[in-house]
N, CA, C and O atoms as a MOPAC input file, in Angstrom:
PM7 MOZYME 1SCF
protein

 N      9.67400 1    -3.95400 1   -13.48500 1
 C      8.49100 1    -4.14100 1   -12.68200 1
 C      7.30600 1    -3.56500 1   -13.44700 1
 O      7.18000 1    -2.38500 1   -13.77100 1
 N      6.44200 1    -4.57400 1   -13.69300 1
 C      5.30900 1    -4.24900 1   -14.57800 1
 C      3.95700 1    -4.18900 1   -13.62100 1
 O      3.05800 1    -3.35400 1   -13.71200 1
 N      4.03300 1    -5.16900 1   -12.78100 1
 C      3.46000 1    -5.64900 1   -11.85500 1
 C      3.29700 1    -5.40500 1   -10.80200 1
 O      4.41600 1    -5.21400 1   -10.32500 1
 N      1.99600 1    -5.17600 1    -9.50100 1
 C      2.32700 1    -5.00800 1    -8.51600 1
 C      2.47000 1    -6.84300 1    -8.21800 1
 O      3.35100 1    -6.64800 1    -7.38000 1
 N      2.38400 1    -7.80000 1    -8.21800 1
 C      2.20600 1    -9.21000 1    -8.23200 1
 C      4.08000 1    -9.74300 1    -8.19300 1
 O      4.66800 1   -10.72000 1    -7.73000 1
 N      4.38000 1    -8.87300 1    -8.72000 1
 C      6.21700 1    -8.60400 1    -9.01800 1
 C      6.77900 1    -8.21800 1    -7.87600 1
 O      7.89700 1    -8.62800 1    -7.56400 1
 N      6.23800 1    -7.57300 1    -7.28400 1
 C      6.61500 1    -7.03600 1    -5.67400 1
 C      6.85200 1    -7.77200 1    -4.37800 1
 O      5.76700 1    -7.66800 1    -3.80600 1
 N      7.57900 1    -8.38700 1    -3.67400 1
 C      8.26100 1    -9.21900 1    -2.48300 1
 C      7.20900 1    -7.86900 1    -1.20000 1
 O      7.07000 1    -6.65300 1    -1.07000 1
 N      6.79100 1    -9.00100 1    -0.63000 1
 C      5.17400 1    -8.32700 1     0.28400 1
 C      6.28700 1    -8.31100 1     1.50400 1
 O      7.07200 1    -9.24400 1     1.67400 1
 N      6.24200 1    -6.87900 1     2.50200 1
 C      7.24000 1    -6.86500 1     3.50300 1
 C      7.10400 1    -6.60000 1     5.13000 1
 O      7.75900 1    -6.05700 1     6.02000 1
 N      5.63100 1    -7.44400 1     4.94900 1
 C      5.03200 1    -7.18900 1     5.85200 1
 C      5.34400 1    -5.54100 1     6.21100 1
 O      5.98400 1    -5.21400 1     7.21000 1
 N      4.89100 1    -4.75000 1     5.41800 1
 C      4.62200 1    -2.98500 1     6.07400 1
 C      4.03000 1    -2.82400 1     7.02000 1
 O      3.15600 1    -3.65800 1     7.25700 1
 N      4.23300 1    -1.67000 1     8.00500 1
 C      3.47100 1    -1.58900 1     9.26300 1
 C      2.71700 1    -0.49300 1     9.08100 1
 O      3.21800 1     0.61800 1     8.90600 1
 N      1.22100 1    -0.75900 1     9.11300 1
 C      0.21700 1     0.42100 1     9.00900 1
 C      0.36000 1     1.77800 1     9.91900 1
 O      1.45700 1     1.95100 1    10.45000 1
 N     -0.51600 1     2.61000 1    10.10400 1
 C     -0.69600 1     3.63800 1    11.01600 1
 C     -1.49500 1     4.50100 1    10.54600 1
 O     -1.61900 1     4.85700 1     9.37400 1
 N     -2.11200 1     4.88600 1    11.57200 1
 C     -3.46600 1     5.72400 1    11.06300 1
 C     -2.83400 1     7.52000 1    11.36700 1
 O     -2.16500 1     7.84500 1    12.34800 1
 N     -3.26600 1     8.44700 1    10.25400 1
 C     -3.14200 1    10.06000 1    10.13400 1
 C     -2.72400 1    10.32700 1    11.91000 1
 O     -1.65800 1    10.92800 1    12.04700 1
 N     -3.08800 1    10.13300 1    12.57900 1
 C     -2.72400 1    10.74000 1    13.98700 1
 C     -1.30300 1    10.11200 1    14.54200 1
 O     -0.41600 1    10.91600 1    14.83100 1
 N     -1.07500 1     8.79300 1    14.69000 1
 C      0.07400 1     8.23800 1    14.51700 1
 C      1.07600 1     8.75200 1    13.59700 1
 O      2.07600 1     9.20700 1    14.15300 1
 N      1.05400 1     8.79500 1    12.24400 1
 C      1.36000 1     9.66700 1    11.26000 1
 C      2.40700 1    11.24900 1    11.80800 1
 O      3.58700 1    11.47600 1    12.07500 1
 N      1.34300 1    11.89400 1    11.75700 1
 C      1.60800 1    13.42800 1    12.39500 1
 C      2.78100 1    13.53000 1    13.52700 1
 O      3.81200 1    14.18900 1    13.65600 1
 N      2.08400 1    12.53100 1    14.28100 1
 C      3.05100 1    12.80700 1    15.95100 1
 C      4.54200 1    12.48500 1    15.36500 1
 O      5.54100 1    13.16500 1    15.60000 1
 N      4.48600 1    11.24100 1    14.50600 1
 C      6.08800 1    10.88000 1    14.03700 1
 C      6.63800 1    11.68200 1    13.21300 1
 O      7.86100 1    11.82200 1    13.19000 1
 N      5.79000 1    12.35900 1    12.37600 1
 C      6.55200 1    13.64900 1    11.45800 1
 C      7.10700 1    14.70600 1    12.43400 1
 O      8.17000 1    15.32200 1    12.34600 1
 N      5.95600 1    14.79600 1    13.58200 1
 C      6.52000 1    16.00200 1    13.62500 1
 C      7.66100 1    15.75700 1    14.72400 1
 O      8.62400 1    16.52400 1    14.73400 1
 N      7.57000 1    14.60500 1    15.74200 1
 C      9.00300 1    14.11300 1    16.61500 1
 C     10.58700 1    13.70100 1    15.94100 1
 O     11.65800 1    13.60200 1    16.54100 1
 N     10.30400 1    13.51900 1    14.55900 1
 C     11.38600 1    12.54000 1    13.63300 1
 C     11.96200 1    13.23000 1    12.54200 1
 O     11.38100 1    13.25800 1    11.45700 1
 N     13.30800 1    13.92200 1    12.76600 1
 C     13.26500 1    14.94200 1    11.80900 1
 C     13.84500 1    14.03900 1    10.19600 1
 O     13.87700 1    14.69700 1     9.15600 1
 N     14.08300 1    13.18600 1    10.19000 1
 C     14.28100 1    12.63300 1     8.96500 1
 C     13.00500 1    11.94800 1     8.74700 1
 O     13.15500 1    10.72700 1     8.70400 1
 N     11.40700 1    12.47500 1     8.54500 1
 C     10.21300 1    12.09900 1     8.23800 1
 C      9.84300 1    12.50300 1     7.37400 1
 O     10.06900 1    13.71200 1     7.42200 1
 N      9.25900 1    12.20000 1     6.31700 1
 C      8.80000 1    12.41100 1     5.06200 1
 C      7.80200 1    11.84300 1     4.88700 1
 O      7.90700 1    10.67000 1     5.24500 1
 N      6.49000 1    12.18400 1     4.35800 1
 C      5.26300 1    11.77700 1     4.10200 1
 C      5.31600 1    12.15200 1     2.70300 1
 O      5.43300 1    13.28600 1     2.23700 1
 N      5.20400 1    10.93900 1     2.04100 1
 C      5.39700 1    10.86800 1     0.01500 1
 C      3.54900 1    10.49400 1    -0.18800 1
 O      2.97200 1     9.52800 1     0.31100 1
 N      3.00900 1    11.43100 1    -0.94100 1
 C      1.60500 1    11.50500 1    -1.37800 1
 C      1.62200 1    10.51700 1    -3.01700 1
 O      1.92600 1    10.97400 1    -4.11900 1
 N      1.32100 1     9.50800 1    -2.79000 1
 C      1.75300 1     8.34700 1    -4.24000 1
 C      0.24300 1     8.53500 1    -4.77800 1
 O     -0.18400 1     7.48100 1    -5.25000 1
 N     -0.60800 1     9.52800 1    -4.82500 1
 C     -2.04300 1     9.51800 1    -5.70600 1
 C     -1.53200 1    10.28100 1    -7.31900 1
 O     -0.54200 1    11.00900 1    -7.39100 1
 N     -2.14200 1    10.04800 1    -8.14700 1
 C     -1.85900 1    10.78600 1    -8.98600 1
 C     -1.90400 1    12.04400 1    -9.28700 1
 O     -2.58600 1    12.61800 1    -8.43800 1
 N     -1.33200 1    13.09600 1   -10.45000 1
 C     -1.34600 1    14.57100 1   -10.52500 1
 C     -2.85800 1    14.91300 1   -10.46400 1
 O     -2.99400 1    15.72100 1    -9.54500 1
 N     -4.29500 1    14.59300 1   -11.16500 1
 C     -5.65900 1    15.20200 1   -10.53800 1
 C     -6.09700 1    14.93200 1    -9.73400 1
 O     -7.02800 1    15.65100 1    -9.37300 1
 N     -5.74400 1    13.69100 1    -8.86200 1
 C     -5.86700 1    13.69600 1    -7.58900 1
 C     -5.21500 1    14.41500 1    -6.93400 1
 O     -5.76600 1    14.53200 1    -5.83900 1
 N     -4.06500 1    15.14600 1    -7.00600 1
 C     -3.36900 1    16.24200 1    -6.29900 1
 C     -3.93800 1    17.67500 1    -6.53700 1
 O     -3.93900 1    18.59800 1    -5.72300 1
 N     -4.49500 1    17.68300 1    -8.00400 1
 C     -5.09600 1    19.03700 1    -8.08200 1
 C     -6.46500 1    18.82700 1    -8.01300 1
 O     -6.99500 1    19.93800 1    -8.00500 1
 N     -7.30700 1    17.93900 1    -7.95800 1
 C     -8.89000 1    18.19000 1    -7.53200 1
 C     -8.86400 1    17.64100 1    -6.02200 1
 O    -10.04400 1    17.56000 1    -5.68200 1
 N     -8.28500 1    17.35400 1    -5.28900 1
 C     -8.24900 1    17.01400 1    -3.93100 1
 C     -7.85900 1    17.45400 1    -2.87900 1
 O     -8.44700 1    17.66300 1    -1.81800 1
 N     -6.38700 1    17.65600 1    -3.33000 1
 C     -5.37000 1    18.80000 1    -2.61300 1
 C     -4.39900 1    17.80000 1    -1.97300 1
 O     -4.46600 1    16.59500 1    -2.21400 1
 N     -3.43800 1    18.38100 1    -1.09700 1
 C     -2.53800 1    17.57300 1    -0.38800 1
 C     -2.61900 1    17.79200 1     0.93900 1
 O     -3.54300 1    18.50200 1     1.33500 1
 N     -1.95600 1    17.39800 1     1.61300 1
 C     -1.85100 1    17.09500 1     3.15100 1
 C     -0.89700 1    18.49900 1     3.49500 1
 O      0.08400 1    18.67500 1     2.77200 1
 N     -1.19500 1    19.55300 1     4.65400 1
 C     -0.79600 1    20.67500 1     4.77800 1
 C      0.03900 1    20.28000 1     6.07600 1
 O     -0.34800 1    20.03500 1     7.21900 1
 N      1.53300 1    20.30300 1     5.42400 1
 C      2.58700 1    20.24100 1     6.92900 1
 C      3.02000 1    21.47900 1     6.98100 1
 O      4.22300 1    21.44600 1     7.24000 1
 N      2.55600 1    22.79100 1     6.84000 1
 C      3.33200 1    23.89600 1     6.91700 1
 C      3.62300 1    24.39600 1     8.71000 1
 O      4.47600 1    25.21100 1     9.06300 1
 N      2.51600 1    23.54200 1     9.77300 1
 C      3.09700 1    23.52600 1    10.72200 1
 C      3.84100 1    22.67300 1    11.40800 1
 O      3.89000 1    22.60800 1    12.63600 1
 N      4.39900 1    22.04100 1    10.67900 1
 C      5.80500 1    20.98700 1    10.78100 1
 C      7.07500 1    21.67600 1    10.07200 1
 O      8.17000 1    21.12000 1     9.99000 1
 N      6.81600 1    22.83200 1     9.61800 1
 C      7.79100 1    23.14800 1     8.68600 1
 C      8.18600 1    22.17900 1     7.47700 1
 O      9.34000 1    22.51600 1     7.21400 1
 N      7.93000 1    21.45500 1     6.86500 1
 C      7.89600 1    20.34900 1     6.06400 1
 C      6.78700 1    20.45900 1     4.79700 1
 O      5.79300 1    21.17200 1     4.93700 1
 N      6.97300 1    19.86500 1     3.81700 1
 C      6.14400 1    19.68500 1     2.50600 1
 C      5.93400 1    18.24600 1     2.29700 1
 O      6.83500 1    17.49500 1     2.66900 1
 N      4.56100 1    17.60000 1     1.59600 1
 C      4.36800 1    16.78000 1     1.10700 1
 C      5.59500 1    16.40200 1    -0.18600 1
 O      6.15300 1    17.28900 1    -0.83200 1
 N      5.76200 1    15.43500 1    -0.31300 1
 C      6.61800 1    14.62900 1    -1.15600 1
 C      5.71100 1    14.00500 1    -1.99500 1
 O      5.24800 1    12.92300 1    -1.63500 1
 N      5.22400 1    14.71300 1    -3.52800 1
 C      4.79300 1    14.09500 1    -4.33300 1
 C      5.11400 1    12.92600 1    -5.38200 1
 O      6.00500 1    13.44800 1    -6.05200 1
 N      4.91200 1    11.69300 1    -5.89100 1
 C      5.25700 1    10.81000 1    -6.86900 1
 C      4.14600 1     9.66200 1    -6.88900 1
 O      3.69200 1     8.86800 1    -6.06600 1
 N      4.06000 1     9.78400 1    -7.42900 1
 C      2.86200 1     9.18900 1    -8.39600 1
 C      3.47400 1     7.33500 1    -8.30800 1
 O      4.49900 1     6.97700 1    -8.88900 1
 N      2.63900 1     6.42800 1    -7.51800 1
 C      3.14700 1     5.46300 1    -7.89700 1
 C      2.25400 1     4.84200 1    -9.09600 1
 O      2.81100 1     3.93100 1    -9.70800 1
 N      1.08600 1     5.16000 1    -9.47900 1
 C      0.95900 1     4.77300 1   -10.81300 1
 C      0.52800 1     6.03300 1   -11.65200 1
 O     -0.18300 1     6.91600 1   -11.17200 1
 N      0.85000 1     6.04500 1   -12.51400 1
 C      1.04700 1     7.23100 1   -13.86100 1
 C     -0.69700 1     7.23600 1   -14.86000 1
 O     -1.03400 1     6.46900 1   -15.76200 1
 N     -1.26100 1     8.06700 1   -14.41900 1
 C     -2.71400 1     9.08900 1   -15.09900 1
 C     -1.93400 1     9.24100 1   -16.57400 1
 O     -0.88600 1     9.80000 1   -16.89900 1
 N     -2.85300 1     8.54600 1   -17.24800 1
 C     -4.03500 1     7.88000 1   -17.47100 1
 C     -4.04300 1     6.16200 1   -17.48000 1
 O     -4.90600 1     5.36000 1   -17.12500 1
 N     -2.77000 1     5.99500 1   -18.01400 1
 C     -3.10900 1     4.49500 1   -17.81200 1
 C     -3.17400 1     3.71100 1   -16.59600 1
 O     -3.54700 1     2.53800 1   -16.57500 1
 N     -2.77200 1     4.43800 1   -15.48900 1
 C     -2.30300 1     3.99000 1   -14.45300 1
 C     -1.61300 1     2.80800 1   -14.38800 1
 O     -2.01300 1     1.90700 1   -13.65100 1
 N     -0.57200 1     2.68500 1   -15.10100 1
 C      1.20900 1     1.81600 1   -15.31000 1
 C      1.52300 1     1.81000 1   -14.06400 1
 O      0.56900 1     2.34900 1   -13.50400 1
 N      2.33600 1     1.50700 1   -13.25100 1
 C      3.00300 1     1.29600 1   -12.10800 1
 C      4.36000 1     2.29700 1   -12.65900 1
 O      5.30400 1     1.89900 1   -13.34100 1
 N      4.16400 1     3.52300 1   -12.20500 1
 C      5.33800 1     4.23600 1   -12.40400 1
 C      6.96500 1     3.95100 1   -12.48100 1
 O      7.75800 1     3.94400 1   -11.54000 1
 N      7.13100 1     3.80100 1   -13.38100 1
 C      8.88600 1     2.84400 1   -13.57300 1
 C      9.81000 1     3.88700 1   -12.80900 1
 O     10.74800 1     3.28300 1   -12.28900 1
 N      9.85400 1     5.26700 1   -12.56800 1
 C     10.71200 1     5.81700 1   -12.29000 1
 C      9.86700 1     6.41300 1   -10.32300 1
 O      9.75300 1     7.56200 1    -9.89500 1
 N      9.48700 1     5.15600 1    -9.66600 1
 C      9.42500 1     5.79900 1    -8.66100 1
 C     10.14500 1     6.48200 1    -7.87600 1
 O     10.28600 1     7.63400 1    -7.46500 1
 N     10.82000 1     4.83000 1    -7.71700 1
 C     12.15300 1     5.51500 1    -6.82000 1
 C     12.77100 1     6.13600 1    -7.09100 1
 O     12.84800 1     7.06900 1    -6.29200 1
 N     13.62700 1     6.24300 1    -8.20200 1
 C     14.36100 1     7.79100 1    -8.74300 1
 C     13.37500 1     9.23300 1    -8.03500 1
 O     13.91800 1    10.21800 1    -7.53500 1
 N     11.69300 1     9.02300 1    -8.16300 1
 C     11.30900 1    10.02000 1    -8.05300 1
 C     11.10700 1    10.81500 1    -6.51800 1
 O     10.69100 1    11.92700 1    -6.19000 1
 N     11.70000 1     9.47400 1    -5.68400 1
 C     11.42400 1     9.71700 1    -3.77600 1
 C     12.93000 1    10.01600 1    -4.02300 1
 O     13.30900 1    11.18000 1    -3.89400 1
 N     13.82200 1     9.03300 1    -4.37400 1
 C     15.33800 1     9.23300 1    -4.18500 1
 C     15.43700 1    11.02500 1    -4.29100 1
 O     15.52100 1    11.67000 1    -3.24600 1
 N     15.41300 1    11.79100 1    -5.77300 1
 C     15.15900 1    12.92700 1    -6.24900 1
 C     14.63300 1    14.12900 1    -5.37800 1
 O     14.78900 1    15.31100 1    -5.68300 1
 N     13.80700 1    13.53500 1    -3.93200 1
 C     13.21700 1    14.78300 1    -3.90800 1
 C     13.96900 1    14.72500 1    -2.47900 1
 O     13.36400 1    15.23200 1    -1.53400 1
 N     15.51300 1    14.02500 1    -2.19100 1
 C     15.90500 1    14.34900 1    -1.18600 1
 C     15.75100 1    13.22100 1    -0.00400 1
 O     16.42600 1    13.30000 1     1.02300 1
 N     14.56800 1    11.89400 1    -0.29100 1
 C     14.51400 1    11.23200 1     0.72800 1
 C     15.92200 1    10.04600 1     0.98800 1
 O     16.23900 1     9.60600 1    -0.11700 1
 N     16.60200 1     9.58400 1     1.85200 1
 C     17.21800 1     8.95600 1     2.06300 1
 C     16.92900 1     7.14500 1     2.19000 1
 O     16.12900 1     6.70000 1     3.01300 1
 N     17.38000 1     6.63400 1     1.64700 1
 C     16.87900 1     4.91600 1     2.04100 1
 C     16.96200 1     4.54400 1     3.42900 1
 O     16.72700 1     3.36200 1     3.68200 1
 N     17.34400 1     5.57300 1     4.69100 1
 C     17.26900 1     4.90600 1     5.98400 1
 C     16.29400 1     6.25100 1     6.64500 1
 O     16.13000 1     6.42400 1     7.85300 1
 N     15.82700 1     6.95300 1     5.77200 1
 C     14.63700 1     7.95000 1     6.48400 1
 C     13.32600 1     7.45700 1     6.60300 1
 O     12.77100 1     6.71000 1     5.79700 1
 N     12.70300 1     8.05400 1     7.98400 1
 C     11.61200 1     7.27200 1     7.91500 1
 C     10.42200 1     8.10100 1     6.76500 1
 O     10.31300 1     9.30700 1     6.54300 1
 N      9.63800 1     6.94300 1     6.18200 1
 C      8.53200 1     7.41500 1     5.22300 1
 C      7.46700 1     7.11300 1     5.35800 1
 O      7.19900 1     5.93100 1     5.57700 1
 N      6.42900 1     8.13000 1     5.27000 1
 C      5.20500 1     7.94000 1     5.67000 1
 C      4.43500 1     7.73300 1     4.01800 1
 O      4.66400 1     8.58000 1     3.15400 1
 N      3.65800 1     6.70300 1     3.76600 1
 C      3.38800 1     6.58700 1     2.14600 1
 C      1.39100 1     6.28200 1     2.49700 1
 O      0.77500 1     5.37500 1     3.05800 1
 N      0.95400 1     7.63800 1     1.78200 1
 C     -0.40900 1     7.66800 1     1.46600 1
 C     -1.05000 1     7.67900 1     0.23600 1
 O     -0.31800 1     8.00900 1    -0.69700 1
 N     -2.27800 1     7.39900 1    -0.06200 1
 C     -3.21200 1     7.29100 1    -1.26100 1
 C     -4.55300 1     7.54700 1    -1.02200 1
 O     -4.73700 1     8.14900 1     0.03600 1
 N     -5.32300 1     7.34600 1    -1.51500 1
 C     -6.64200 1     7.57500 1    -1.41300 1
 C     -7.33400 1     6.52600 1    -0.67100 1
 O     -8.35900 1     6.76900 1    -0.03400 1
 N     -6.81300 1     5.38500 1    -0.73500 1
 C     -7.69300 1     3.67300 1     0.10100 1
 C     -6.77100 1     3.61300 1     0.81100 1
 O     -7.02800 1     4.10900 1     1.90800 1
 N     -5.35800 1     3.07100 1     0.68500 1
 C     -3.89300 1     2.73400 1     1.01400 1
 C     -4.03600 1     1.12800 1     0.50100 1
 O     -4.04800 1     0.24000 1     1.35300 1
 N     -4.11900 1     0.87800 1    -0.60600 1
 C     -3.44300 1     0.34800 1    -1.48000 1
 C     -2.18900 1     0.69300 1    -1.95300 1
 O     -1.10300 1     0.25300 1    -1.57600 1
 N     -2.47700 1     1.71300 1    -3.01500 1
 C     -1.29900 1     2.04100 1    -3.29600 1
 C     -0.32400 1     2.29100 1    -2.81200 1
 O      0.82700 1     2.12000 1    -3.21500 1
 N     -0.77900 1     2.79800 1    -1.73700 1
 C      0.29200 1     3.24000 1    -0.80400 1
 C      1.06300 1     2.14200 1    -0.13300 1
 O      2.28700 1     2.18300 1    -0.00800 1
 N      0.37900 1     1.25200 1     0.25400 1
 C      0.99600 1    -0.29900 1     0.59000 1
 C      2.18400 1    -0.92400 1    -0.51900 1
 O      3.36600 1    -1.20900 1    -0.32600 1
 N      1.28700 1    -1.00900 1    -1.81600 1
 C      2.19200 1    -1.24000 1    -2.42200 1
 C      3.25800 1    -0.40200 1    -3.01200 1
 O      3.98900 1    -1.04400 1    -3.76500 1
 N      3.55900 1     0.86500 1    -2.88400 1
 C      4.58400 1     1.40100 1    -3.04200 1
 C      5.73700 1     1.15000 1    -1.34000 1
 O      6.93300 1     0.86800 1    -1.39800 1
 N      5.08500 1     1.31700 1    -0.24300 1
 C      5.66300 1     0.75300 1     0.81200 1
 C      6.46300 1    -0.32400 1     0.29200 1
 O      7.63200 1    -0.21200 1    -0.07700 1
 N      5.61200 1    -1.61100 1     0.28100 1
 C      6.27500 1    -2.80200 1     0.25700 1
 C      7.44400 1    -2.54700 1    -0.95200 1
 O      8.60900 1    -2.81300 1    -0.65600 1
 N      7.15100 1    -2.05600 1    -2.25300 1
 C      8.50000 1    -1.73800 1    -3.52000 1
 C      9.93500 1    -0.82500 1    -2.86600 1
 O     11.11200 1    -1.09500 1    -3.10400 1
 N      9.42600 1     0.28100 1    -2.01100 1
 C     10.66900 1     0.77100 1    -1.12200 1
 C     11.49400 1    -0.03700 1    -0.15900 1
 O     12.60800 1     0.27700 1     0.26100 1
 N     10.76100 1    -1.19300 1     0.15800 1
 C     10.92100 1    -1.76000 1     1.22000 1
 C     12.24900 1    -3.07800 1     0.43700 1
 O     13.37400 1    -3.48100 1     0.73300 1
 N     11.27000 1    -3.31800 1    -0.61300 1
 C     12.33500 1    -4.15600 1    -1.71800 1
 C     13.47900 1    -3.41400 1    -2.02700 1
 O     14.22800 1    -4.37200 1    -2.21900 1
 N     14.21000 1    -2.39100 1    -2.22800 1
 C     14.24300 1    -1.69000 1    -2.88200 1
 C     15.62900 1    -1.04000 1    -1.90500 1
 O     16.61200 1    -0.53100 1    -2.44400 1
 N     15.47100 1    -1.17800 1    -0.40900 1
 C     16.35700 1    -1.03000 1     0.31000 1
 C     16.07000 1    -0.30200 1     1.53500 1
 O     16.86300 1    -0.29200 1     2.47600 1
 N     14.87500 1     0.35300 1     1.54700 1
 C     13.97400 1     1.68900 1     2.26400 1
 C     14.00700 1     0.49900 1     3.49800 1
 O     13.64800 1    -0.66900 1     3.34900 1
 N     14.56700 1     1.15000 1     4.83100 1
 C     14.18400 1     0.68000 1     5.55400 1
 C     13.21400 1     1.07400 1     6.69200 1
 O     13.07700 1     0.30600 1     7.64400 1
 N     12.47500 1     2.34600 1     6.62400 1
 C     11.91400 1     2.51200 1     7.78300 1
 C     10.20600 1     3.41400 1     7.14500 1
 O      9.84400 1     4.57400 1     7.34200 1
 N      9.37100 1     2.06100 1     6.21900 1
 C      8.52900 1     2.14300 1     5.43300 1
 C      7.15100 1     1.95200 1     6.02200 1
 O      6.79500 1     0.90300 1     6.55900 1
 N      6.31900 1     3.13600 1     5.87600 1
 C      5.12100 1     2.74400 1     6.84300 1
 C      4.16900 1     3.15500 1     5.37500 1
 O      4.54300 1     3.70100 1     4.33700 1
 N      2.69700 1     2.60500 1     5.81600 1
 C      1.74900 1     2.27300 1     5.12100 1
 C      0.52800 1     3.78700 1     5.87700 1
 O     -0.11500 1     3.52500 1     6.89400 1
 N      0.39700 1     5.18900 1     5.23100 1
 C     -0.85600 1     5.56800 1     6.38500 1
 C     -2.24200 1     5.25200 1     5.69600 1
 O     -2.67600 1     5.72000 1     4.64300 1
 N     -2.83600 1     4.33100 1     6.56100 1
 C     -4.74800 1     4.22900 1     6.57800 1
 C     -5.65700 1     5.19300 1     7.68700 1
 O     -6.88600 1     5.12800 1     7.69700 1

């Protein structure tokens, strides 16, 4: 996958930060994966679940500087513990990216893949 154009579109279901939250914090297999890149993580910051008891799930779906479409995503959600039937909450800076990393999990086997705008 070179391409986001390569990607099978899966119809993802949006949800906005408040929607978001309530399901992290009701759904204990919830994970919110932050797909912006590493200076967007350090000049921006991340999303603070420390009153969910929970951490952001970092991976980069495209790779600073060239911004490539990260070849080792999924290894990199698989890796940090998420399950292919957990639900995932996937953000970015617009939610593009985040869409399209949705829809690649969604290919991919992820079945319970949300888009947050």
């Amino acid at each position: 996958m070179r391409n986001v154009n390569d990607i099978k579109k899966n119809n993802i279901q949006s949800v906005n930060s408040r929607q978001c939250f309530e399901r992290l914090s009701k759904v204990s297999d919830s994970h919110l994966v932050d797909v912006r890149t590493k200076p967007e993580w350090l000049f921006v910051g991340l999303p603070d679940l420390q009153s969910l008891q929970k951490k952001t799930v970092c991976v980069s779906w495209h790779v600073y500087p060239d911004m490539e479409i990260n070849v080792n995503f999924e290894s990199g959600i698989l890796d940090s513990g998420i399950n292919k039937q957990d639900t995932v909450f996937l953000i970015c800076r617009s939610g593009q990216r985040s869409s399209d990393a949705a829809d690649y999990l969604a290919s991919r086997g992820f079945t319970n893949c949300y888009n947050v705008i």
